[in-house]
N, C-alpha and C positions, 0 to 999 in steps of 0.2 A: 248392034244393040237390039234389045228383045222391044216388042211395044209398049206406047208409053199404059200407065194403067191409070182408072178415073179414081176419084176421090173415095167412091164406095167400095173400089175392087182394096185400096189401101187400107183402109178401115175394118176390115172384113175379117174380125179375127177367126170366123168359121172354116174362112180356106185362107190360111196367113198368106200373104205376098210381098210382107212389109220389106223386107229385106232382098237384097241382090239373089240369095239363093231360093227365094220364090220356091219354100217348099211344100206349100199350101196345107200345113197341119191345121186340125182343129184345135185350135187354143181355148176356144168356151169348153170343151169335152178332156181337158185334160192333155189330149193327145200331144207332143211335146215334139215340134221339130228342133232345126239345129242350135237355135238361142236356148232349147230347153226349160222355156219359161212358158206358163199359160196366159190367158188373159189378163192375170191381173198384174196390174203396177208391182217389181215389187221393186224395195229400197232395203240395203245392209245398213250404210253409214254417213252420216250431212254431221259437218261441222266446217270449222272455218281453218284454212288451207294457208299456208305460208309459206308453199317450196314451189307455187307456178311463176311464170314469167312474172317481171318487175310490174308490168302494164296490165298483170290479173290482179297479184296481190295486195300493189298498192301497199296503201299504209298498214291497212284494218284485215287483211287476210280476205279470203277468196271462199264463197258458203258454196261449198260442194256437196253434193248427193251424189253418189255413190248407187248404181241399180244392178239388178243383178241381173247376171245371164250376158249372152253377148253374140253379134254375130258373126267373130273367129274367134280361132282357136289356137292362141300362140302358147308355141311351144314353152317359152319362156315366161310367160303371165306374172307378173310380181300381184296382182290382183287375182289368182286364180279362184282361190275362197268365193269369190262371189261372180266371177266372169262365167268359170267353169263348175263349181262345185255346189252350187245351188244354198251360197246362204243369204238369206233374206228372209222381207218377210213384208207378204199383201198391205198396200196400204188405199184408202181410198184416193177423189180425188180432196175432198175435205181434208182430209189428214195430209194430200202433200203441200197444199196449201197451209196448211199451219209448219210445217218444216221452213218452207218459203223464209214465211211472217216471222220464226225462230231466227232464222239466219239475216233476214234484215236486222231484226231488232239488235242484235251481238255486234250488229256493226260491219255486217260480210258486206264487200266492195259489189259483188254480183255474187248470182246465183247461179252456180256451174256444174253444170247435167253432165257427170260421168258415163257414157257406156249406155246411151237408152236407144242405140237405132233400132232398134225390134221393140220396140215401144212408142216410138213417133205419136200416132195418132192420140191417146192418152196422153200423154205429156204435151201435147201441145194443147188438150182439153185443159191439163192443167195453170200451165202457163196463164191460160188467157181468163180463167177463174183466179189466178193468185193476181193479177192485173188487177182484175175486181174488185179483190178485197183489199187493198192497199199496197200490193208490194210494188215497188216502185223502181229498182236497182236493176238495171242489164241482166236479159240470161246469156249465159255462155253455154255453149254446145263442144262440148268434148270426149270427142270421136276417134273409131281409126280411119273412118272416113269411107267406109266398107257400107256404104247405104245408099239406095239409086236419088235419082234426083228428084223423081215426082215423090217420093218420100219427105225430102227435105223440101218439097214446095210448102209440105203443110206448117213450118216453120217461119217460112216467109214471114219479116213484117215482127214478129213476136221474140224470135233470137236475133241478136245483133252483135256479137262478139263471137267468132269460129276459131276451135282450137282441135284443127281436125291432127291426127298424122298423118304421116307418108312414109309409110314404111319400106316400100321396096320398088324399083322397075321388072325386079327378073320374077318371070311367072314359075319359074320353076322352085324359086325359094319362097316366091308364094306357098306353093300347092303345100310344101313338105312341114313350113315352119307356120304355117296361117291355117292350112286348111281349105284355103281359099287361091287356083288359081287363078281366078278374072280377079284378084286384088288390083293390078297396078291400071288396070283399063275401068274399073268398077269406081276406082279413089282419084283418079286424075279427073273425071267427069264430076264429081261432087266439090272437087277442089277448087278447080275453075268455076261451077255454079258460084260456091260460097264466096269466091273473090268477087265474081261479076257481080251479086247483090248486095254485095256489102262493103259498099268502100271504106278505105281506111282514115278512121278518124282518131286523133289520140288529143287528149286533152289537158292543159296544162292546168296542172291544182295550183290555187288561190292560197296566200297565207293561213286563213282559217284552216283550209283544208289539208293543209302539211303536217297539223299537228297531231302526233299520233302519243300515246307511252311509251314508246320506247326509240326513241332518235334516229339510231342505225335502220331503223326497218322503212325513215322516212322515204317515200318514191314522190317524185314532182310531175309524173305525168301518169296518164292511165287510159285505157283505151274501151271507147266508147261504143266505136264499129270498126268491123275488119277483123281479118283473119290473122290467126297466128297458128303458120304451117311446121307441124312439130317434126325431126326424123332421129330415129335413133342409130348411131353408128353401131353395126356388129363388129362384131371382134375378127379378125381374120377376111373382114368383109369390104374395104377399102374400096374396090373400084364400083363398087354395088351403091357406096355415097357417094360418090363423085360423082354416077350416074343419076342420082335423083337429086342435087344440088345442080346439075347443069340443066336436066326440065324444069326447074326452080326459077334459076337464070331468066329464063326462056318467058316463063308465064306468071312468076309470080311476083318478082323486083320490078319495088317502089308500089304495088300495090297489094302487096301482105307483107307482114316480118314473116322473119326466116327464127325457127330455134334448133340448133343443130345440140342434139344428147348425146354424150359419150357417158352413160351411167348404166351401160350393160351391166346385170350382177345375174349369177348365177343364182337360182332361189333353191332354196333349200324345203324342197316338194314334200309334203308330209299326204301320200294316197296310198293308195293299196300298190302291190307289185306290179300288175298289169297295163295302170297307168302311168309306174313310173316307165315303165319298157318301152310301154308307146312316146312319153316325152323323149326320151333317150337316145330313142331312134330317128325321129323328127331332127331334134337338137345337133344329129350327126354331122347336118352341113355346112353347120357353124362352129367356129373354137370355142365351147361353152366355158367363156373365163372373163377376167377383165381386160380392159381397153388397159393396152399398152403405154407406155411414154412414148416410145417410137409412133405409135399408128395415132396417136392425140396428136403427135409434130405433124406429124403429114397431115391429117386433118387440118392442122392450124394452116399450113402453108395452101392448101384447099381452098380453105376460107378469106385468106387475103391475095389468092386469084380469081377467084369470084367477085370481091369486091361487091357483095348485095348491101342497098342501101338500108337495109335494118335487119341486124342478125344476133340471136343470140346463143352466145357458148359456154358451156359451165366450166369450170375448173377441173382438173383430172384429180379423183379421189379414189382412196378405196377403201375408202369408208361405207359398211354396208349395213348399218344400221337404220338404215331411214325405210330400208324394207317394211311393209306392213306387216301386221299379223288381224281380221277382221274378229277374227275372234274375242278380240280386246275390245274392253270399253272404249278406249285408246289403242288402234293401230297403229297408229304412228307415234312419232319421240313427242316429246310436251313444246318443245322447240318447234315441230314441223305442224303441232294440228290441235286445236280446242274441239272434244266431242259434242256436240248437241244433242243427236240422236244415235241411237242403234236397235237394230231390230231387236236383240238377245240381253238387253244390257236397261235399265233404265238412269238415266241423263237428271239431273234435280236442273 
């Protein structure tokens, strides 16, 4: 591990260090390392979210923010529009603070920071301004978990709900499909911080608070503090989950859930030539298709040798509609997401 850095070396958008790849661009001057984002905040999409874990959505849906830039680069990005492709758009920290205050008032359960680790120190300026002005509802921090730890110190205390992923052990399907070989040594160190700060607390809702519009969506419990460790199954990639479900095992049962994804989908890359050749090429190591009925069985049989005491698994679909498009007012179906804001788009 490289040394730790102070407060001011993290803060320092003149020689960026915020992120694991410590590539010390000047972000005040434009200069644009591998997040490709400058100093300023920026944000594509916040509205309120109905497809995360039971314990995010709750009754009233999940106020999500949406930021743009990132720091990997998966090959497979169903977010790529705004992870990879630069859309957003600068906002202050006043202005994120009213997004906040939009998303409490709508009734979002919390306030769930998609994709900001190259952004840390603003956003947690933010944070502790939206405190100020009333917003009152948990943030959530939803990550790939690709952000060093004195990073995530400046969070400390302010997010209490972690929804990092964990996407691989092997460093070599890091390098090809992330961009990022130190991912699995980079995200087991942040995982474990986020566990040891933050124990798991889940909270049983009150009659009052069951009652929602619509029945079906009712959830009875919701989660206060504590991590919820995401991993996605590749396709062809079997013993690569079995792998990161058994250091799961190991460091993170009974004091995080577990959310095990089989919703691989193939995205349909709208860029120029050159970037699809590079996706394509990346993508080689993997069977870029859907999760199997076969390999979802064996998953299943996985999951009830594991025996983790809070796991969650989706149904096997192949239904690919729930794909975004950020381009939309509405990137998602009407079913998965109520818009608030967009950068390109105005919201009444």
């Amino acid at each position: 591990m490289s040394e730790k850095l102070n407060l001011k070396e993290i803060s320092d958008y003149s020689h960026c260090l915020q992120c694991p790849r410590k590539c010390g661009a000047d972000r005040y001057s434009n200069q644009l390392g591998f997040c490709k984002e400058p100093a300023d905040l920026r944000i594509a999409f916040a509205g309120l979210h109905f497809g995360e874990e039971p314990l995010i959505t709750v009754g009233r849906g999940s106020g999500t923010i949406f930021f743009t830039g990132c720091t990997l680069r998966c090959a497979f990005c169903q977010n790529y529009q705004i992870s990879q492709d630069g859309l957003g758009k600068s906002v202050s920290i006043e202005e994120f603070v009213k997004i906040c205050q939009k998303l409490q008032a709508a009734g979002a359960e919390n306030i769930n920071l998609v994709t900001g680790s190259h952004h840390i120190p603003l956003i947690a300026q933010g944070l502790k301004a939206a405190r100020a002005e009333g917003v009152t509802i948990p943030f959530c921090w939803n990550s790939s978990a690709y952000e060093s730890v004195e990073s995530l110190e400046l969070l400390k205390g302010l997010v209490k709900v972690w929804l990092p992923d964990f996407k691989t052990l092997d460093n070599q399907l890091s390098k090809s499909l992330f961009a990022a070989q130190d991912y699995p040594q980079v995200a087991k160190a942040a995982i474990e911080w986020m566990i040891q700060n933050n124990p798991l607390e889940i909270q049983e809702l009150d009659e009052n608070e069951k009652l929602c519009e619509d029945p079906d969506k009712i959830k009875y419990e919701k989660m206060t503090s504590g991590v919820i460790v995401r991993h996605l199954a590749l396709p062809g990639r079997f013993e690569d989950t079995a792998n990161v479900l058994g250091w799961l095992k190991e460091k993170a049962d009974s004091k995080a859930c577990i959310s095990l994804m089989n919703q691989y989908t193939p995205v349909p890359f709208e860029e120029d030539k050159n970037l699809l050749e590079k996706r394509k090429n990346a993508l080689s190591v993997i069977e870029n298709r859907l999760i199997s009925k076969e390999e979802d069985a064996d998953i299943q049989d996985l999951i009830e040798a594991y025996d983790f005491d809070f796991l969650f698994y989706q149904e096997l679909s192949d239904d690919t509609s729930w794909l975004p498009d950020f381009t939309r007012k509405q990137p998602f179906s009407n079913k998965l997401a109520k818009p608030l804001w967009h950068c390109n788009h105005q919201i009444d």
